[in-house]
C-alpha positions as CSV (number, residue, x, y, z in Angstrom):
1,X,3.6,-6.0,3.1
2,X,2.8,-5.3,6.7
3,X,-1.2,-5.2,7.6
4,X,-0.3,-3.5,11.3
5,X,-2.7,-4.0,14.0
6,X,-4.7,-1.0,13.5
7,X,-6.0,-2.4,10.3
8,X,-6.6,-6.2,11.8
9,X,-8.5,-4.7,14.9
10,X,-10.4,-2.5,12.5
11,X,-11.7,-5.0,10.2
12,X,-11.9,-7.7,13.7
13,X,-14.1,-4.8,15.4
14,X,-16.3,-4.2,11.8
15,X,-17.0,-7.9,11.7
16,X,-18.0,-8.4,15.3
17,X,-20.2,-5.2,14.6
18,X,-21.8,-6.9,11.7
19,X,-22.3,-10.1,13.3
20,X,-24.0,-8.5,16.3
21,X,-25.5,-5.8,14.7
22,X,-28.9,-7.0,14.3
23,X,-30.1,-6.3,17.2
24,X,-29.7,-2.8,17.8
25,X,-26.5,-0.7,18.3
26,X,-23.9,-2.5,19.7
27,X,-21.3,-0.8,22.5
28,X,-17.9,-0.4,22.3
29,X,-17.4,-2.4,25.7
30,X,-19.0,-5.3,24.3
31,X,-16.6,-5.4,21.3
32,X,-14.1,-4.7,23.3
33,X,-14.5,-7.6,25.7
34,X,-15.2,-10.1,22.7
35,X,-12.0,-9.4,20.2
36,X,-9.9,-8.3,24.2
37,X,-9.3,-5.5,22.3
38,X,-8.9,-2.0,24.8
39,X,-11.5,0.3,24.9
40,X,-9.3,3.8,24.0
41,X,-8.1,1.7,20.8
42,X,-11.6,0.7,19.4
43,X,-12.8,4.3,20.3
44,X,-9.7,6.0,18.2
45,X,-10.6,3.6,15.7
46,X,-14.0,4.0,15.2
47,X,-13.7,8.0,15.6
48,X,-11.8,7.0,12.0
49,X,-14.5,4.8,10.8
50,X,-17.2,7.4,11.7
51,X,-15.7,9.8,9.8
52,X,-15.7,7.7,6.9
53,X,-19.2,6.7,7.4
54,X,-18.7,3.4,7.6
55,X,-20.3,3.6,11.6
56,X,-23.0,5.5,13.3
57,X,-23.0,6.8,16.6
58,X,-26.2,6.0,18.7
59,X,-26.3,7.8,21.5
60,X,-28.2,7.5,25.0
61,X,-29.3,4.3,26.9
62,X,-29.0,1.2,25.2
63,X,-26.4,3.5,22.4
64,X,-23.2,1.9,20.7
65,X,-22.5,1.7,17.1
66,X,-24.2,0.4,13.9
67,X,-23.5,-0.4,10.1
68,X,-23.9,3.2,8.3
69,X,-25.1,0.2,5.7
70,X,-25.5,-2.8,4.9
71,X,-22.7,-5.7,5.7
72,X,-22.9,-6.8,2.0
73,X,-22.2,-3.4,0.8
74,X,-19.2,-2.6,3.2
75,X,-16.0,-4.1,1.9
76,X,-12.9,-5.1,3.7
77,X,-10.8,-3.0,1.4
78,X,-12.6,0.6,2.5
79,X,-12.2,-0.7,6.8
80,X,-8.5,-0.7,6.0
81,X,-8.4,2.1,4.3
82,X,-10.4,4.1,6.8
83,X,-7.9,3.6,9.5
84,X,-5.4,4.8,7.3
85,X,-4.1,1.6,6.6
86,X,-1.2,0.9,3.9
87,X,-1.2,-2.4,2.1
88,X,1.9,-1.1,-0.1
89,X,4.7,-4.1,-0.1
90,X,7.5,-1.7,-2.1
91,X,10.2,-0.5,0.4
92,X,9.9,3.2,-0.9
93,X,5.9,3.7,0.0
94,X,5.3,3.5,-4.2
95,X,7.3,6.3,-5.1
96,X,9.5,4.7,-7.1
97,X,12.9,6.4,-5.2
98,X,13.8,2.9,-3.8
99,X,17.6,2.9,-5.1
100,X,19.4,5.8,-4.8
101,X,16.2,8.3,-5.8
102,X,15.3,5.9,-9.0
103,X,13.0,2.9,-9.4
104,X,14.6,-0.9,-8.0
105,X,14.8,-4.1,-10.0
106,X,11.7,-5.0,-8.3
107,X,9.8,-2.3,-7.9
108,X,7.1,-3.0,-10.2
109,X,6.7,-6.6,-9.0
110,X,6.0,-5.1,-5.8
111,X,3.7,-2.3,-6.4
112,X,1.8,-5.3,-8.7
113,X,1.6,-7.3,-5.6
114,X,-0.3,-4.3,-3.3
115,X,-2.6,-3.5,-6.2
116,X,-3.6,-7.2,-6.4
117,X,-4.3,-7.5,-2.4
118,X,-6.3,-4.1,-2.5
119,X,-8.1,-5.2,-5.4
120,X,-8.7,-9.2,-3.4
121,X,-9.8,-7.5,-0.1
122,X,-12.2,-5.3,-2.4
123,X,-14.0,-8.1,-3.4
124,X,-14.8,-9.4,0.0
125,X,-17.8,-7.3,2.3
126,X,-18.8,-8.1,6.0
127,X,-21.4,-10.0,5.2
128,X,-18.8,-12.7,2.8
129,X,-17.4,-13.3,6.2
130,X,-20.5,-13.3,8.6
131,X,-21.5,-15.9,6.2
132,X,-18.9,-18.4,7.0
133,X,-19.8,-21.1,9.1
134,X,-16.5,-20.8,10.9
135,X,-16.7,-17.6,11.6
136,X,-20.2,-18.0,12.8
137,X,-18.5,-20.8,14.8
138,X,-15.9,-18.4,16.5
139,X,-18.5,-15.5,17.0
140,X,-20.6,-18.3,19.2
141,X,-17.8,-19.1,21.1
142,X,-17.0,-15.6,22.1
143,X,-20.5,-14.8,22.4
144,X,-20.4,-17.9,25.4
145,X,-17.6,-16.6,27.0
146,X,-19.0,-13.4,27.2
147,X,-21.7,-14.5,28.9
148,X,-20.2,-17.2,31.2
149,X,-17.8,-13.9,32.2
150,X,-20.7,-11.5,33.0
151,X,-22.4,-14.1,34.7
152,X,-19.0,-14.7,37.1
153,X,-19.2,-10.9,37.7
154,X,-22.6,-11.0,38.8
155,X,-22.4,-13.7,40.9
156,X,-19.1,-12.1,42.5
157,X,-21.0,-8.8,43.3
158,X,-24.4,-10.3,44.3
159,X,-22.5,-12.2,47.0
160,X,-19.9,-9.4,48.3
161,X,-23.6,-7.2,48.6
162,X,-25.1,-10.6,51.0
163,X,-25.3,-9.9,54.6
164,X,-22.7,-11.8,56.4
């Protein structure tokens, strides 16, 4: 079993959305520059998401994304699966053809072993993990950084605009 990236930044990009959520809609760039994850990925990625109504667009000034509901009812399970994410550890994608078109000694053992981590990240939501301290830890962190960074910016331009 192989989750890729797509499914790690999806479900890394859902939880920042869910911790920072409450607020208002939260902007792609902001994500983006908290999980340093690129832009065109998060947007390809939440086009998916959309369309599976996990997100919704906000558009205009102060426009992002939000929870299509709430964090508790949003499970990790359905964020991998939007993105088109397989969780399937047999070698032949579950069709049973693994040796020479039939079934392999382990097939089963296998298939058992996706069903079970499906079935595990079904029972965890967004808001299981926004509720753990050290993620609320890690989320303050970035949340610093972020701001320590924006502030370097600003100071950068304010003195390249100051008269010689």
């Amino acid at each position: 079993m192989r989750l890729t990236t797509k499914g790690r930044y999806a479900v890394t990009a859902m939880l920042d959305l869910a911790l920072h959520g409450s607020d208002g809609p939260v902007s792609l760039a902001d994500i983006s520059v908290r999980q340093e994850i690129s832009l065109s990925y998060l947007e390809q990625l939440f086009s998916r998401l959309r369309r599976h109504q996990l997100v919704a667009s906000v558009r205009g000034p102060g426009g992002g994304y939000r929870l299509s509901r709430g964090a508790d009812e949003i499970f990790i399970s359905e964020v991998v699966d939007a993105v088109d994410e397989s969780l399937d550890t047999t070698r032949c994608g579950n069709k049973g053809d693994c040796q020479k078109g039939e079934k392999c000694l382990t097939h089963h053992l296998w298939s058992d072993l996706s069903r079970q981590i499906h079935h595990f990240l079904s029972g965890i939501s967004l808001a299981d993990l926004v509720a753990k301290r050290e993620i609320q830890d890690v989320a303050a962190r970035q949340d610093k950084q972020q701001e320590l960074e924006s502030d370097t910016i600003n100071t950068e331009r304010l003195s390249e605009q100051a008269p010689a």
